[in-house]
Every structure is written in structure tokens, then in C-alpha cells.
C-alpha positions as CSV (number, residue, x, y, z in Angstrom):
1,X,0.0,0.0,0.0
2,X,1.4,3.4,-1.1
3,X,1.9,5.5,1.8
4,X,-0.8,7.5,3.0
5,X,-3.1,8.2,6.1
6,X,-4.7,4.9,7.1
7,X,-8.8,5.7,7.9
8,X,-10.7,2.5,9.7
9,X,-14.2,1.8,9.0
10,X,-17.1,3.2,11.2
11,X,-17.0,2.2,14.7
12,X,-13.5,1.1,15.2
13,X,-12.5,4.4,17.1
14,X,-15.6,4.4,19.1
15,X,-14.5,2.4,22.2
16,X,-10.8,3.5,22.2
17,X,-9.4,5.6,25.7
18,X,-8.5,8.5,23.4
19,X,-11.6,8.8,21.4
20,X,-13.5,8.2,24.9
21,X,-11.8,11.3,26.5
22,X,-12.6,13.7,24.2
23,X,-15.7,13.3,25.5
24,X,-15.5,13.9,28.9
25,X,-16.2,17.6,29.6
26,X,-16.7,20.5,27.3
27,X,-12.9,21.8,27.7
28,X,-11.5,18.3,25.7
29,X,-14.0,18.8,23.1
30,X,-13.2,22.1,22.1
31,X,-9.8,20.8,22.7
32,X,-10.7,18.2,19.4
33,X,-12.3,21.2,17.8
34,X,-8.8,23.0,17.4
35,X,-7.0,20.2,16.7
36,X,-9.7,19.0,14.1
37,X,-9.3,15.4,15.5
38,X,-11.8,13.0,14.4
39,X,-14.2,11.6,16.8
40,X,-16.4,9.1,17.0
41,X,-20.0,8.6,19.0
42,X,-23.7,7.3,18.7
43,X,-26.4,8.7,16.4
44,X,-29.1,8.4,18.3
45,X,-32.3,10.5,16.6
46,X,-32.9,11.4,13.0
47,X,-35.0,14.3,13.1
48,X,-37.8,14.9,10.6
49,X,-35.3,17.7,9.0
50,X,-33.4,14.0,8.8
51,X,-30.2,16.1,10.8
52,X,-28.2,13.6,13.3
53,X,-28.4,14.0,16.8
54,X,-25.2,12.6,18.2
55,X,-24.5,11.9,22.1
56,X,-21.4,14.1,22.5
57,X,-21.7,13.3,26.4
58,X,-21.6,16.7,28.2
59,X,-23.2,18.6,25.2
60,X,-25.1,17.5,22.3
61,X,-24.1,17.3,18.5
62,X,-26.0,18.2,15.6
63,X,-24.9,16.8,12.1
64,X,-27.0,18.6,10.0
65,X,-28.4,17.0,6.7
66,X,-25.8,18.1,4.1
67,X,-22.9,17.0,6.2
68,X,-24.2,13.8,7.4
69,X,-22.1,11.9,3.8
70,X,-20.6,12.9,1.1
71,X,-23.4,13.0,-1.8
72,X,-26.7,14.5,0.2
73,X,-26.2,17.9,-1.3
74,X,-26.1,16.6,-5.0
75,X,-28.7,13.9,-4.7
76,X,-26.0,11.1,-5.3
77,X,-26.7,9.4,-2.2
78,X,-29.7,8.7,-0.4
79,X,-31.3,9.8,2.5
80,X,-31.4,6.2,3.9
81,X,-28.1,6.4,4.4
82,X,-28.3,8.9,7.3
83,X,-31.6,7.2,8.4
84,X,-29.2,3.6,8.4
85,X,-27.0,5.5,10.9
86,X,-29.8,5.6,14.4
87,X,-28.0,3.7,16.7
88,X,-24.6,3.5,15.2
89,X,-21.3,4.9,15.9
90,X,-20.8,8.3,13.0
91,X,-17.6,9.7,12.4
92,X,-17.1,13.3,12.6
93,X,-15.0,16.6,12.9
94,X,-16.2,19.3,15.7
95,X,-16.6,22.6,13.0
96,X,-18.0,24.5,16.1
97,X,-20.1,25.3,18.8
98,X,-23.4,27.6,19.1
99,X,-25.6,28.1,21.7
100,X,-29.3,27.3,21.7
101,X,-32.4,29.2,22.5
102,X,-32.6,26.9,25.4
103,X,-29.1,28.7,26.6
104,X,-27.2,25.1,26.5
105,X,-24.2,24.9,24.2
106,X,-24.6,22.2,21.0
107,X,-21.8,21.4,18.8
108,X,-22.1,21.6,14.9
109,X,-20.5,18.3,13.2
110,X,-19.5,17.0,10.1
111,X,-19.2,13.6,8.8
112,X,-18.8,14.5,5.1
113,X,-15.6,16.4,6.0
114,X,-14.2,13.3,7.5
115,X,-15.1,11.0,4.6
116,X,-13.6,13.6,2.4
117,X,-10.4,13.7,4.1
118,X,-10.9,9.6,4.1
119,X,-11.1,9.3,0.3
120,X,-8.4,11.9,-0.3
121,X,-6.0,11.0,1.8
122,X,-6.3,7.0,1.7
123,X,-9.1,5.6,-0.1
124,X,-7.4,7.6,-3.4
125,X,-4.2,6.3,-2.5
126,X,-4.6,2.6,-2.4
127,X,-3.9,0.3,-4.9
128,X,-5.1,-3.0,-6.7
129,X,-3.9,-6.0,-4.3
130,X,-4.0,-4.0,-1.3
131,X,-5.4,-5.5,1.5
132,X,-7.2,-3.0,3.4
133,X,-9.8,-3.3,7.0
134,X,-13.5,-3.3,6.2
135,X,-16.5,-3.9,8.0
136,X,-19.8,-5.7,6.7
137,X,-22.9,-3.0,6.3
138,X,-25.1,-5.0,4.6
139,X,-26.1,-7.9,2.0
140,X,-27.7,-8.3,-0.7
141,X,-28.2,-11.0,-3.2
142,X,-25.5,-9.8,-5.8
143,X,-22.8,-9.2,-3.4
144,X,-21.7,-7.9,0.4
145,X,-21.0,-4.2,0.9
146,X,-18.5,-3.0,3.4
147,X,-17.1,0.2,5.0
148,X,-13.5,0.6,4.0
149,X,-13.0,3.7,6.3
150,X,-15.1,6.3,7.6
151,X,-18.5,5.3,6.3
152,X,-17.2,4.9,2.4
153,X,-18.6,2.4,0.5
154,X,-17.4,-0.5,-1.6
155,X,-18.8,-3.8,-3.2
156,X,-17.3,-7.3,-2.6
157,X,-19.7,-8.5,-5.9
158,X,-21.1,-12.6,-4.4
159,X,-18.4,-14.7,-6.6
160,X,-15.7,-12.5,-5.5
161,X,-16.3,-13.4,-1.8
162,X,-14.6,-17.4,-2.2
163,X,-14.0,-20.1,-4.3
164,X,-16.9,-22.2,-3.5
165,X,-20.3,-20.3,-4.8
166,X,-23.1,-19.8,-2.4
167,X,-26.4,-18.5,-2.6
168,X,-26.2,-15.3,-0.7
169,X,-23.4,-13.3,0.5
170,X,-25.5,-14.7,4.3
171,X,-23.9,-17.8,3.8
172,X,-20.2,-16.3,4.4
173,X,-20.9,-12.7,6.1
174,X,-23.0,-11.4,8.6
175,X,-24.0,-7.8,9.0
176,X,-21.2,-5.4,11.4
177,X,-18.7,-8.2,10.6
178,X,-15.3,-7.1,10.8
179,X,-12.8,-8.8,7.6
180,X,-10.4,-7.9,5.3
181,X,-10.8,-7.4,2.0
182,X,-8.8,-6.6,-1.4
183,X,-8.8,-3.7,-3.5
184,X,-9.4,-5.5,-7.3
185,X,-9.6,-2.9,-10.1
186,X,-10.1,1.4,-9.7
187,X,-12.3,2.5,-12.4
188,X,-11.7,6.2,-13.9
189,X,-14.1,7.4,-11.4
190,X,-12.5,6.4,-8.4
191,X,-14.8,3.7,-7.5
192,X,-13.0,0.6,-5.9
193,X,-14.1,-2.8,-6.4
194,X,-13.2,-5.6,-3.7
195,X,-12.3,-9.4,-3.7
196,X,-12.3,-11.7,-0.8
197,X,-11.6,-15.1,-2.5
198,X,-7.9,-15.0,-2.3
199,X,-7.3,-14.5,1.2
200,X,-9.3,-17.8,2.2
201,X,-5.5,-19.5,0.1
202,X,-5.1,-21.7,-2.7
203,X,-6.6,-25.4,-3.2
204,X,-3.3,-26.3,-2.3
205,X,-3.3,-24.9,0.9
206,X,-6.7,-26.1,1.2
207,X,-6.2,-29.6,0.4
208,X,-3.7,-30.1,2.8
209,X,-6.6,-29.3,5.8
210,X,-8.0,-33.1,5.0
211,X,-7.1,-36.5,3.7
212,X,-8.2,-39.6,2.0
213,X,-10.0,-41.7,4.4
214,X,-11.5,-39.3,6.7
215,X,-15.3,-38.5,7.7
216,X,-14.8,-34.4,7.7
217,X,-18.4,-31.9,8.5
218,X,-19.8,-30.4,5.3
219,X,-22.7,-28.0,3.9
220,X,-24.8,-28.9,0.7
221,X,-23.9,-26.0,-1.6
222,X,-26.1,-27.4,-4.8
223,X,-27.7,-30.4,-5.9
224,X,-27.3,-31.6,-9.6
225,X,-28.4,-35.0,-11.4
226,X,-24.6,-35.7,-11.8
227,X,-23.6,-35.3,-8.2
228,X,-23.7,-33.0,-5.1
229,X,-21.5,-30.8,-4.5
230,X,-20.5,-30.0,-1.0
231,X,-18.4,-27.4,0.0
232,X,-15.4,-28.2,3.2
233,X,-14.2,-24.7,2.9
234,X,-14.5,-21.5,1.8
235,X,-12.7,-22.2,-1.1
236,X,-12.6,-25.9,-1.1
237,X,-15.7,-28.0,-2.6
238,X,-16.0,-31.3,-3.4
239,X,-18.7,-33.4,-5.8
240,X,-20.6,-36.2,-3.9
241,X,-22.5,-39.1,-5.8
242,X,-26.0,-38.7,-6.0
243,X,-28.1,-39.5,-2.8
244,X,-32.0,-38.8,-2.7
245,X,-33.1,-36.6,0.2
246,X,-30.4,-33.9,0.2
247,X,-31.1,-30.1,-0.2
248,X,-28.8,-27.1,-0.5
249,X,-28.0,-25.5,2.6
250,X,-28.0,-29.0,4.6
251,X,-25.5,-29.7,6.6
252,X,-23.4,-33.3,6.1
253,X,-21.4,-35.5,6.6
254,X,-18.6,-36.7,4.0
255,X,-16.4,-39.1,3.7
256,X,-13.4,-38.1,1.3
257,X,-12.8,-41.2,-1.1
258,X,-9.7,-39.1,-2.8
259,X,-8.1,-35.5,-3.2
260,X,-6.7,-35.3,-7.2
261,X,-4.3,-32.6,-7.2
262,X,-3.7,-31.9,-11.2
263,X,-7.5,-31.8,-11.7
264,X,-8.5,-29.9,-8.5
265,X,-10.8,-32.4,-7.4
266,X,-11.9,-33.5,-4.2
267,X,-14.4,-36.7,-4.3
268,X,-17.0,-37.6,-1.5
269,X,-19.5,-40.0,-0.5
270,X,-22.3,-38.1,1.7
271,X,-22.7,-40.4,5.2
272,X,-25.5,-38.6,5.8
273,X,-27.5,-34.8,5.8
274,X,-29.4,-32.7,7.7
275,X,-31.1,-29.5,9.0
276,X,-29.0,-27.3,11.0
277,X,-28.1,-23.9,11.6
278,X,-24.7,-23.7,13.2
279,X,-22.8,-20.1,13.8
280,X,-21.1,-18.5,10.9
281,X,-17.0,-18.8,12.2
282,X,-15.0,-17.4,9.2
283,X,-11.6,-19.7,9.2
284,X,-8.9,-17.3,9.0
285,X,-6.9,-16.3,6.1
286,X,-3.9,-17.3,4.6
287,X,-2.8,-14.5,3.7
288,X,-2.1,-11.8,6.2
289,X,0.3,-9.2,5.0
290,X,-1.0,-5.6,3.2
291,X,-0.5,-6.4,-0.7
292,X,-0.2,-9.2,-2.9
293,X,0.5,-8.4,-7.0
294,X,-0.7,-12.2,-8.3
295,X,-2.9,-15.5,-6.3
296,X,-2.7,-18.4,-8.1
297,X,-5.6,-20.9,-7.2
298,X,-4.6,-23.5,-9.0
299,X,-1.9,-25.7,-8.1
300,X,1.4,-25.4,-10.6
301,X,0.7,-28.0,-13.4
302,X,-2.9,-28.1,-13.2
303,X,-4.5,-28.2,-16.9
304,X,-6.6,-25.6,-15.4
305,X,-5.6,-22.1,-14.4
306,X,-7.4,-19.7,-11.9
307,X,-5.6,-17.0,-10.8
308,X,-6.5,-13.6,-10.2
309,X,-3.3,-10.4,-11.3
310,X,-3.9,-7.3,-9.8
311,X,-2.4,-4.6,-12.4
312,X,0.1,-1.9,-11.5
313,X,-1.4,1.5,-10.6
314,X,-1.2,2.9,-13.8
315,X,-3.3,0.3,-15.8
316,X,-5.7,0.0,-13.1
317,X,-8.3,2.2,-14.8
């Protein structure tokens, strides 16, 4: 990652000791004012204006509408996106503080500075194969969008998110889920696009979890007349031999009759299926460092190639 200002997703800063004393009498807010620090707290009414009320502690903050994201002003984001935030940690700079017609002392916010200060000084910077923080906002059936820093947006599209296709981005994610997540492709607007796949490792690495022989836990990812395929891994599936009863989402059983390297195959015999819902636990990644400029899927002299080459800045576009 070039180097730049590194922005977390919404939320992140909430709980820390030094966002938490900025809070704690008028004095250390004003404090943040100067300093143009940027703070963290609840939103915890949308007025009918649809301005933010924020708890600030000691005083109360006001985000009005045009500075509650970038994109209110011009109509290029929606209004349900400072609805979304009631109950939810908002980012924000202090721009200053008035006093009421009640006499009490309110402080005038802005989230859309912050994001603006995000995307300039970090989200413009990155670059494809980056691995950057983001948190889960919500899903929908074509893909899983996150927070990569300050509220800002970005898609993980549904057969980016791991090798082994599912249904809905709810069979891997779960809304205010914290993963990581890499930058794909920039397009000549400056909108990123994410993958997930590669940092769940190669079929390789995922191979050598299991062996011939053994009875491993499973779920029933689809059902054809050939064969049902059942997934052991993110990004590690293997085809079972027909068996009547058996329905997407089930959970199984499998015994693995044999692991073919140069075909990337992994067969099963289901022992048995069945309904359950068991917690999502994300396994964790194999890759853990900040960039990668090629993943290779497919193990070296397989007659089939997936691999996924993340282009140099200046072919990005």
C-alpha cells in the first residue's frame, strides 16, 4: 500500500481511551475542535429535518443534513443512508459550537468532511492488491457491501467473496462483521471494487486441511443430477455421488474417497444430511500481509488455471 493516512471503518474508534476522553467535559471537546481530531459517538435520533443528533456526552451534537455523507447535497446518495446511521457509531470533525435558544451549548458536526479527508488521503491512495480493514454494512443477493474507512462504500460483488459459490453473501458474512478485504480494479471514477476469494489461500493450501479416508463436516452448496457438491471450505468444494433426500444448505457429513491434485478435485460420499443452523466462524486467512500483485488458485501443473493479477497503478483504470 502506497503511503498515505490509514482511515478505519465506522465504529473502530468508538471504544478506544482516546476517542472516549474527548468526551468527557466541554474543555477536551473544544480541545478536538482545534486540533480538528476526528471523533467518534452514537447517532441516536434522525430528526424529521433527517439532521443527526449525536450523544457528544456533556453537550449534544447536531450533524446537519448536508454534512451527514458525502453525496446529500447533489442527490448522489440517499437519504437512507443517514436514516441507516440511528444507533450507530458516526464519524465526525467538531466545525463548532453555538448556543441554543434553550441557553445550552450544541456542537455543529461533520461527517462529510471526515469522509472527504478519508477518500483523499487514503481511499485515493490505495492500490489494486492491497489488502485493506473493512467492516460488513449490509447484503444483498448480488454481493456484500462494506465500509472501508469512515462510512465509504465498496462492493465485494457474491463470486468475488470465495472459491466455493453460495447463494447469498449470508452464507459467508453477517451484517457489522469485521474482515479484510482486497482492492481488485479502480475505475476512472475512483470507484473501488473488492475481492475476498484469495485470502481464504489456494486449493493447495486447502487440500492439505483433509485427507483420504477421513469423515470431515460439510454443507450442501447445490444439488445436480450428476452429483452434489458439497463445500469443506471457503474455497474448497468437493462433488458427492447422487443420494435422494439432500437439499442445498444441509449440513453433512462426507467421507473423502480421494483428493486429485492436477484436476482440483476432491471426491465424497455423503454419510449422511441434515437441517441445522450452526454459527457462521470465518476460518482465517492465509494471507495476512497488506499487498499481494498475483494468487494463483490453481496448483502449478494443473491443466486448469485460476488465478486472479492485480495490475500496477497505472493500468488500473
Amino acid at each position: 500500500m502506497s503511503s498515505s493516512t490509514k482511515f478505519q471503518p465506522e465504529g473502530w474508534l468508538c471504544d478506544t481511551p482516546e476517542n472516549a476522553a474527548a468526551f468527557t467535559s466541554l474543555a477536551t471537546l473544544q480541545e478536538a475542535c482545534v486540533q480538528g481530531r476526528v471523533l467518534e459517538a452514537r447517532a441516536i435520533i434522525c430528526d424529521s429535518a433527517h439532521n443527526l443528533i449525536v450523544d457528544c456526552g456533556c453537550v449534544r451534537g447536531i450533524i446537519p443534513k448536508n454534512e451527514c455523507a458525502i453525496g446529500i447535497e447533489d442527490g448522489t446518495t440517499r437519504e437512507i443512508a443517514i436514516i441507516s446511521r440511528v444507533n450507530k457509531p458516526v464519524c465526525f470533525t467538531i466545525t463548532e459550537f453555538r448556543r441554543g435558544s434553550d441557553n445550552n451549548t450544541y456542537a455543529l458536526l461533520s461527517r462529510r468532511a471526515v469522509q472527504k479527508r478519508c477518500i483523499e488521503t487514503y481511499v485515493n491512495r490505495l492500490e489494486p492488491g492491497d489488502i485493506i480493514d473493512a467492516r460488513v454494512t449490509h447484503l444483498e443477493p448480488f454481493g456484500c457491501f462494506v465500509d472501508i474507512g469512515c462510512g465509504v462504500a465498496s462492493l465485494i460483488p457474491i463470486d468475488a467473496i470465495s472459491v466455493s459459490r453460495i447463494a447469498h453473501p449470508s452464507d459467508r458474512f453477517r451484517t457489522g462483521q469485521d474482515i479484510r478485504a482486497v482492492v481488485k480494479s479502480i475505475d476512472s471514477y475512483g470507484r473501488i471494487s473488492l475481492s475476498h476469494k484469495e485470502l481464504w489461500g489456494t486449493w493447495e493450501e486447502n487440500a492439505a486441511l483433509f485427507h483420504s479416508g477421513e469423515t470431515v463436516a460439510g454443507i450442501v452448496r447445490s444439488v445436480e443430477e450428476y452429483g452434489i457438491f458439497v463445500e469443506l471450505t471457503p474455497n474448497l468444494a468437493g462433488l458427492a455421488e447422487p443420494r435422494e433426500g439432500v437439499a442445498p444448505g444441509q449440513q453433512a457429513s462426507v467421507y473423502i474417497k480421494n483428493l486429485i491434485r492436477d484436476k482440483m478435485k476432491v471426491k465424497l460420499i455423503i454419510v449422511d444430511s441434515f437441517d441445522a443452523q450452526y454459527p457462521l466462524s470465518a476460518p482465517p486467512y492465509f494471507i495476512t500481509g497488506d499487498h499481494i500483485d498475483r494468487w494463483r488458485y490453481s496448483p502449478e501443473g494443473c491443466g486448469k488455471v485460476i488465478e486472479t493479477v492485480f495490475p500496477p497503478p497505472d493500468q488500473a483504470g
